[in-house]
Biopython code that builds the backbone (N, CA, C, O; Angstrom):
import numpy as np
from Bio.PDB.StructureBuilder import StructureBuilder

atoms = [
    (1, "UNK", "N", (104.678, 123.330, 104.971)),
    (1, "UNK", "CA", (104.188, 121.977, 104.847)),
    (1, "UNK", "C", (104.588, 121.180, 106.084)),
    (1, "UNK", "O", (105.602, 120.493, 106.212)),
    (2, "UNK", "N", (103.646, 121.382, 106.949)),
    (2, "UNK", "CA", (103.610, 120.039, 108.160)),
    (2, "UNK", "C", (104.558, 118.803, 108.252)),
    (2, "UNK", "O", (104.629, 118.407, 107.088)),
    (3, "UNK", "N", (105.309, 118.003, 109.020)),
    (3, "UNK", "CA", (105.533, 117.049, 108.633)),
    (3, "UNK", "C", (105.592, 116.398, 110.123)),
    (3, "UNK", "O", (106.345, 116.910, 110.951)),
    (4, "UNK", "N", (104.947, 115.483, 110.401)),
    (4, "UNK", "CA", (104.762, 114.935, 111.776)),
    (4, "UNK", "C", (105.144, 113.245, 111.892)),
    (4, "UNK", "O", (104.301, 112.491, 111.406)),
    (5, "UNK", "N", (106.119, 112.747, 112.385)),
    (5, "UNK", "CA", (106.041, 112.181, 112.438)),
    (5, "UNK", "C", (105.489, 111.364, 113.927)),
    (5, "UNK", "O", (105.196, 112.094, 114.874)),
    (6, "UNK", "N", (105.348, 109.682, 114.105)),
    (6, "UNK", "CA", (105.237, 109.253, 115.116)),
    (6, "UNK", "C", (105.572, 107.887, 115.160)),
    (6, "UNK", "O", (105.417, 107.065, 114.257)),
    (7, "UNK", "N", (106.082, 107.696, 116.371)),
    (7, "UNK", "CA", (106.626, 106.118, 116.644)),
    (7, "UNK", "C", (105.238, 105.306, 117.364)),
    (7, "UNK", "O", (104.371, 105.848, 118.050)),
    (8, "UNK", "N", (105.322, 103.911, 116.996)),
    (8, "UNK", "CA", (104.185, 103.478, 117.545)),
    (8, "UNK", "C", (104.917, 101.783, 117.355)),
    (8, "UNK", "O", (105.602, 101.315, 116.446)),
    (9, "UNK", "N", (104.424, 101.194, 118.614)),
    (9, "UNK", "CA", (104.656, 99.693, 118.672)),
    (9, "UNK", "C", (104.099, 98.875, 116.936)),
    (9, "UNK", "O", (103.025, 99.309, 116.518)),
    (10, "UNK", "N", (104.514, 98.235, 116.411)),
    (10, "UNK", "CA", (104.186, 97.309, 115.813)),
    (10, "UNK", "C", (102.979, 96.784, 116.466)),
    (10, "UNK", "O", (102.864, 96.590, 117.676)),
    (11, "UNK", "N", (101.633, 96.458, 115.102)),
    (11, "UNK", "CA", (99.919, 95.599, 115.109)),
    (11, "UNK", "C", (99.159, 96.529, 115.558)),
    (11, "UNK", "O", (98.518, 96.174, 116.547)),
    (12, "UNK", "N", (98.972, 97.630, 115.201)),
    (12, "UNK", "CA", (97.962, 98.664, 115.155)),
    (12, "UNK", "C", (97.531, 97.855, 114.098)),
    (12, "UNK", "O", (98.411, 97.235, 113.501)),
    (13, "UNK", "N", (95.395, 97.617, 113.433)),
    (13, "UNK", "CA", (95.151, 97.793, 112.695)),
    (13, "UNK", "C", (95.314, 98.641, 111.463)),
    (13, "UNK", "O", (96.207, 99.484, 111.548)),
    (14, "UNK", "N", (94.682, 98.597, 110.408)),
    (14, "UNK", "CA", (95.206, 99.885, 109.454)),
    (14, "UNK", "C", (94.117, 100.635, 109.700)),
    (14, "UNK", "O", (94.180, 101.864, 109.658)),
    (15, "UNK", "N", (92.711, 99.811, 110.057)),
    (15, "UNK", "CA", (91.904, 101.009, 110.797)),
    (15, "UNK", "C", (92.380, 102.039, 111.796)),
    (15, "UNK", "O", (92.027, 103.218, 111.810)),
    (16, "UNK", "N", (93.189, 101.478, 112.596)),
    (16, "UNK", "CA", (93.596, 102.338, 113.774)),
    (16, "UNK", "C", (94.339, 103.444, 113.009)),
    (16, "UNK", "O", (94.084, 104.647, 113.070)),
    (17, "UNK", "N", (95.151, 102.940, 112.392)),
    (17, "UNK", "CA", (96.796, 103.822, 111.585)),
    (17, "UNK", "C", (95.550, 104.875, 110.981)),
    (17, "UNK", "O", (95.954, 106.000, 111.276)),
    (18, "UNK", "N", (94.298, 105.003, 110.311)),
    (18, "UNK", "CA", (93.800, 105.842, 108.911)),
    (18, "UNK", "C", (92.877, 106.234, 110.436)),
    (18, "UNK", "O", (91.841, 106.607, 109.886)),
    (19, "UNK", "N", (92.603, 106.380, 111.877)),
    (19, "UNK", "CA", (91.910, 107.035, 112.408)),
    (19, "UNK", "C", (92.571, 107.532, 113.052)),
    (19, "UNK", "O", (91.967, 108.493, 113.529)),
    (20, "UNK", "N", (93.869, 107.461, 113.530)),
    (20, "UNK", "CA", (95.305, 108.124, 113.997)),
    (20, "UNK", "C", (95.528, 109.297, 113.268)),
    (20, "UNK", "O", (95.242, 110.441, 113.619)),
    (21, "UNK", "N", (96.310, 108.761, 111.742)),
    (21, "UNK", "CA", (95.995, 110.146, 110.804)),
    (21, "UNK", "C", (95.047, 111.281, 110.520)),
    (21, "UNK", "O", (95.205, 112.437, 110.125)),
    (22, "UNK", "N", (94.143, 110.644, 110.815)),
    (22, "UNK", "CA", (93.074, 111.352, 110.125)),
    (22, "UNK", "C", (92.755, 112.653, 111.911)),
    (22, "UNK", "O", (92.452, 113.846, 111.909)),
    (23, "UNK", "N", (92.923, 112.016, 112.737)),
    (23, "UNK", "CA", (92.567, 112.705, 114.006)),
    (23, "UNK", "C", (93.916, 113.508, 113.962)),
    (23, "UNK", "O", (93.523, 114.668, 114.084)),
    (24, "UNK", "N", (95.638, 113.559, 113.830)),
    (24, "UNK", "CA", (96.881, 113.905, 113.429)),
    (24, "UNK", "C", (96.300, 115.734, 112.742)),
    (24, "UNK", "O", (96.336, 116.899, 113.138)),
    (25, "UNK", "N", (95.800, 114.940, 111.492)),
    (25, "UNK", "CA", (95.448, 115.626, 110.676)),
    (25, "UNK", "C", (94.704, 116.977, 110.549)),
    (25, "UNK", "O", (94.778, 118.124, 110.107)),
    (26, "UNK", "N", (93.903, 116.050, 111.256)),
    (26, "UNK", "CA", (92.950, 117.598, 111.897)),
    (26, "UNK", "C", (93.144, 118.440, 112.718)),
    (26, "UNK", "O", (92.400, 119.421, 112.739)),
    (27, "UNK", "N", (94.282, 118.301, 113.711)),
    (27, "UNK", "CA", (94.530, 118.878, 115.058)),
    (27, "UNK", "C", (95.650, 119.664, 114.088)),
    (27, "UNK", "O", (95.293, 120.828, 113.907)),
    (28, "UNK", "N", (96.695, 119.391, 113.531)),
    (28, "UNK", "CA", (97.875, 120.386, 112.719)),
    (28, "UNK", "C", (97.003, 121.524, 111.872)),
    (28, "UNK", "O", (97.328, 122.695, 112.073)),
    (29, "UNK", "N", (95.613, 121.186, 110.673)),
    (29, "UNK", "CA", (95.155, 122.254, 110.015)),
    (29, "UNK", "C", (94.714, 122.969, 111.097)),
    (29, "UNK", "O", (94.893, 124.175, 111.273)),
    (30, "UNK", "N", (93.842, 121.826, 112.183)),
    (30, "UNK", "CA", (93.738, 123.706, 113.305)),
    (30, "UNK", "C", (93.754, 124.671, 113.735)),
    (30, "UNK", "O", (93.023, 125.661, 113.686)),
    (31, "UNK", "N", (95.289, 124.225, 114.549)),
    (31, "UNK", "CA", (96.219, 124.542, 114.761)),
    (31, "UNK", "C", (96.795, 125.337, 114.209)),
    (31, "UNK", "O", (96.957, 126.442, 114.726)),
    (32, "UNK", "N", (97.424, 124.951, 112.649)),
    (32, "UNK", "CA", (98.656, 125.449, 112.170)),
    (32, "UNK", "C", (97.752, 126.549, 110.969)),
    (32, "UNK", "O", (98.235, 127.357, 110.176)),
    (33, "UNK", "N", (96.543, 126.251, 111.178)),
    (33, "UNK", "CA", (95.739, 127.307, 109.889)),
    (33, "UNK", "C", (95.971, 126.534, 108.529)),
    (33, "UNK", "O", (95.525, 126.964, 107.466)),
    (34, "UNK", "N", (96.594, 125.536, 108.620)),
    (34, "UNK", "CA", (97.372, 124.850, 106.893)),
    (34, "UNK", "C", (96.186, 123.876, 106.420)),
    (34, "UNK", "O", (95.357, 123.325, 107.144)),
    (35, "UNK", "N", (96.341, 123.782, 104.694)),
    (35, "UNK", "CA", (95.578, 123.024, 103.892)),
    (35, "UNK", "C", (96.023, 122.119, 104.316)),
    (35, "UNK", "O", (97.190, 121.916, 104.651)),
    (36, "UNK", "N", (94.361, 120.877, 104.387)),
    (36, "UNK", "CA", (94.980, 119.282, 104.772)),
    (36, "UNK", "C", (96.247, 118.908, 103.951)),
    (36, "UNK", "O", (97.246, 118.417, 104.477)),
    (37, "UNK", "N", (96.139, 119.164, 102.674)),
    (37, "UNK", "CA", (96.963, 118.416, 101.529)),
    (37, "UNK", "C", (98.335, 119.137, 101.666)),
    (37, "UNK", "O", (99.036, 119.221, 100.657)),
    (38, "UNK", "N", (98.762, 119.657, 102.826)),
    (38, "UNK", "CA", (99.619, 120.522, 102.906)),
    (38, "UNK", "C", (100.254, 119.220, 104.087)),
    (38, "UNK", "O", (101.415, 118.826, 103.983)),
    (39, "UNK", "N", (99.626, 118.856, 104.800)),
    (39, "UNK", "CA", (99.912, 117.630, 105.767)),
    (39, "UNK", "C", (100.508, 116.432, 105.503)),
    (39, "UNK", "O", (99.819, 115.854, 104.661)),
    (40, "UNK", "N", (101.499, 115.749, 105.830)),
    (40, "UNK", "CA", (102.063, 114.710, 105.883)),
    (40, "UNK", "C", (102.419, 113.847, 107.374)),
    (40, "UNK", "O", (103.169, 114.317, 108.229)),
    (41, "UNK", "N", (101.908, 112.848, 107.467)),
    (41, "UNK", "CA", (102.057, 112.287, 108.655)),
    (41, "UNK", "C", (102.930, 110.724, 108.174)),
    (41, "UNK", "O", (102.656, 109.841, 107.360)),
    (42, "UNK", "N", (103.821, 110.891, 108.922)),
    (42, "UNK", "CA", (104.819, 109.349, 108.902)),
    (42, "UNK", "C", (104.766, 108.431, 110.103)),
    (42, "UNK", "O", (105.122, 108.782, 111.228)),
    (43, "UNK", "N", (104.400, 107.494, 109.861)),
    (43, "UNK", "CA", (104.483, 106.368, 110.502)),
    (43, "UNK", "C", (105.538, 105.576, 110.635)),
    (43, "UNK", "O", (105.971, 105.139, 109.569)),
    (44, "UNK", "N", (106.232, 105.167, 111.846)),
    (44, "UNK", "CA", (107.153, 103.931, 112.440)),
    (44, "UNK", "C", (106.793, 103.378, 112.950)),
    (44, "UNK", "O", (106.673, 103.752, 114.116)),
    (45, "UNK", "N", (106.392, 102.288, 112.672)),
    (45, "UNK", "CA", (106.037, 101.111, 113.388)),
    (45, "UNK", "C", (107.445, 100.520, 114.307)),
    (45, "UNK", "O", (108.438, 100.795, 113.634)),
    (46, "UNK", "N", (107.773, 99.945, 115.355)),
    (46, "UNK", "CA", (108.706, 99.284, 116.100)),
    (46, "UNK", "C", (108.364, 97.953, 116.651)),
    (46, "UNK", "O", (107.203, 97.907, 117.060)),
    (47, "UNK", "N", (108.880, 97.117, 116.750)),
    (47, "UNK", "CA", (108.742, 96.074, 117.938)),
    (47, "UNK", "C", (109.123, 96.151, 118.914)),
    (47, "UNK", "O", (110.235, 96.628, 119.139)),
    (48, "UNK", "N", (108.414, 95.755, 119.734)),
    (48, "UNK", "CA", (108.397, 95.649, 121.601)),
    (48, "UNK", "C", (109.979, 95.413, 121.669)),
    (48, "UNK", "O", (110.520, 95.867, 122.677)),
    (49, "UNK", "N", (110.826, 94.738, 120.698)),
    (49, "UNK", "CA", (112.011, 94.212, 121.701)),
    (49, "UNK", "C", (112.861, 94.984, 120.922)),
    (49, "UNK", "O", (113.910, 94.426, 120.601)),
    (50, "UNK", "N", (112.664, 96.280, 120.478)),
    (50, "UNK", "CA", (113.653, 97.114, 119.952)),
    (50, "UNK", "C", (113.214, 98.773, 120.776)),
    (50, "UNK", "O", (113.777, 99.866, 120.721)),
    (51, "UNK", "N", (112.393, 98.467, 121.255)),
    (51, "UNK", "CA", (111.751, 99.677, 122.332)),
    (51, "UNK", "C", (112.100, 99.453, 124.105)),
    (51, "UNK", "O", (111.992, 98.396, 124.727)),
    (52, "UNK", "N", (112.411, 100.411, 124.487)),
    (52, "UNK", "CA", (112.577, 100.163, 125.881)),
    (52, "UNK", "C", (112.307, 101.073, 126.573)),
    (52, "UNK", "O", (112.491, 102.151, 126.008)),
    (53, "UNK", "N", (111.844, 101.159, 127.841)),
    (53, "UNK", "CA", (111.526, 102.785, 128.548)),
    (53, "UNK", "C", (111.811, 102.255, 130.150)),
    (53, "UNK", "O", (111.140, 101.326, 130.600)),
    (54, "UNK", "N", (112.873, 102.931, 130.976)),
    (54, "UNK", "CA", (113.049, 102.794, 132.021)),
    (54, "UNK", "C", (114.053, 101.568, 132.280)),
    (54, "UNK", "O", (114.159, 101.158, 133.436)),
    (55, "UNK", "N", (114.988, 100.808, 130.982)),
    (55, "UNK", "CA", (115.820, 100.178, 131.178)),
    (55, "UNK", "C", (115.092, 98.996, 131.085)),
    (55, "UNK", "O", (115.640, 97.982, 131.520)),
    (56, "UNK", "N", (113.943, 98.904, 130.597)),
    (56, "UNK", "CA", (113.336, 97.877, 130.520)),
    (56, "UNK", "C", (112.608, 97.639, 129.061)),
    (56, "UNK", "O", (111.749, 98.499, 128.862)),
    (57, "UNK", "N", (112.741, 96.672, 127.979)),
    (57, "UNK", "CA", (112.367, 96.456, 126.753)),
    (57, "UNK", "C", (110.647, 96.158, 127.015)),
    (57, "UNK", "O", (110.237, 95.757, 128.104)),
    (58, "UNK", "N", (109.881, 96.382, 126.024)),
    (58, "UNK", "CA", (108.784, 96.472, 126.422)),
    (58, "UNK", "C", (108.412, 95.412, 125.718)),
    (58, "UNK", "O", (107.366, 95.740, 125.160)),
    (59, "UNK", "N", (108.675, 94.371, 125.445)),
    (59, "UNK", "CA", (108.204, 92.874, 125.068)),
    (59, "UNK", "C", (108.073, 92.321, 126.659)),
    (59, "UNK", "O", (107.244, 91.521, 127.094)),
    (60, "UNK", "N", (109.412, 93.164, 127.556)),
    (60, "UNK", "CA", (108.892, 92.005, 128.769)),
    (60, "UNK", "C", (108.225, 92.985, 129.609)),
    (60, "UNK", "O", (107.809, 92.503, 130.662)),
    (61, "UNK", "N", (108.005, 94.235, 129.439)),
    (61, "UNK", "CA", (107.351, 95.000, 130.323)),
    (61, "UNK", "C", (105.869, 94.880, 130.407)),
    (61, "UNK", "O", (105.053, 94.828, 131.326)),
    (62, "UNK", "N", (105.813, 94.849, 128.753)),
    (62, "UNK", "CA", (103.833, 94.794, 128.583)),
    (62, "UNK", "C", (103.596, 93.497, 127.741)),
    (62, "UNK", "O", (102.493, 93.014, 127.484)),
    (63, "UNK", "N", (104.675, 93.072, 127.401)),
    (63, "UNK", "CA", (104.013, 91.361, 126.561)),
    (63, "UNK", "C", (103.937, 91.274, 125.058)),
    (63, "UNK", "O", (104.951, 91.149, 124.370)),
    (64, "UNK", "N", (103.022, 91.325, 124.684)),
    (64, "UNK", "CA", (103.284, 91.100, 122.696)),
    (64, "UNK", "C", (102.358, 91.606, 122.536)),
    (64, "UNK", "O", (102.114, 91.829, 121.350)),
    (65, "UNK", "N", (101.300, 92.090, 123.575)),
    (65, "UNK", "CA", (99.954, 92.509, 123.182)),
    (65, "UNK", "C", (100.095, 93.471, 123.035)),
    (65, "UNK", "O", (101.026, 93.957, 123.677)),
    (66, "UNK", "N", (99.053, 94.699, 121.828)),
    (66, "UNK", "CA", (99.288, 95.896, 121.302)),
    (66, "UNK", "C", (98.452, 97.044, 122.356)),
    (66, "UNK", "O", (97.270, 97.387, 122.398)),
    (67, "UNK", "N", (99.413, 97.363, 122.998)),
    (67, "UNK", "CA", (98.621, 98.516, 123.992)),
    (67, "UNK", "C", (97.919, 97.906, 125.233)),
    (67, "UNK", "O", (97.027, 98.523, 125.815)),
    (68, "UNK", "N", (98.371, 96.597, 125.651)),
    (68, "UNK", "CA", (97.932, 96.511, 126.876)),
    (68, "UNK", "C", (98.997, 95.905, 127.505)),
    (68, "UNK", "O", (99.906, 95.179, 127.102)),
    (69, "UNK", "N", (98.590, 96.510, 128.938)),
    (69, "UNK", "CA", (99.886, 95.513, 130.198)),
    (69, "UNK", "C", (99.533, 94.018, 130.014)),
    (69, "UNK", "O", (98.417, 93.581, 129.731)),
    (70, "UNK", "N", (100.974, 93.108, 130.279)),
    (70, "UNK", "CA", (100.571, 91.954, 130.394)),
    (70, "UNK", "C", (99.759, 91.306, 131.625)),
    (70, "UNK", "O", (100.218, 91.670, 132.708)),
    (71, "UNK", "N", (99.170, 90.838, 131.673)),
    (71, "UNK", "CA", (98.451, 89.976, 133.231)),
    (71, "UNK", "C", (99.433, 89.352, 133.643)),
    (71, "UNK", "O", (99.344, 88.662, 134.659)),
]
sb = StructureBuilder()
sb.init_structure("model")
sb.init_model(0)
sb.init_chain("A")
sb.init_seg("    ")
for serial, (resi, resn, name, xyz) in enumerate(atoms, 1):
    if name == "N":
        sb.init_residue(resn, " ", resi, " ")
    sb.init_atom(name, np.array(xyz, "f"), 0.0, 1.0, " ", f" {name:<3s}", serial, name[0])
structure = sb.get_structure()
């Protein structure tokens, strides 16, 4: 039984989150030969100012916006 998890910034739609899974999903039965219902995918959501990459928190690296650099 699969178990995948993934970290992801906080304000993905829930559209995004159920086309994430669902694409997750399909690439592990592939892959792994396993029944979907055999699949479990976990979600973490984080905020920008509890994430950091390169010594730098990513509230001030990319802004508040979800998946884009700030201007």
């Amino acid at each position: 039984m699969p178990i995948v998890s993934i970290k992801i910034a906080k304000g993905r739609t829930i559209e995004q989150k159920r086309n994430l899974v669902q694409a997750i999903t399909d690439s592990v039965v592939s892959t792994l030969d396993v029944k979907r219902e055999w699949v479990t995918v976990l979600i973490d959501e984080l905020d920008r100012e509890d994430w950091a990459t390169g010594g730098e928190l990513h509230i001030d690296k990319f802004g508040a916006g979800v998946g884009k650099e700030s201007k």
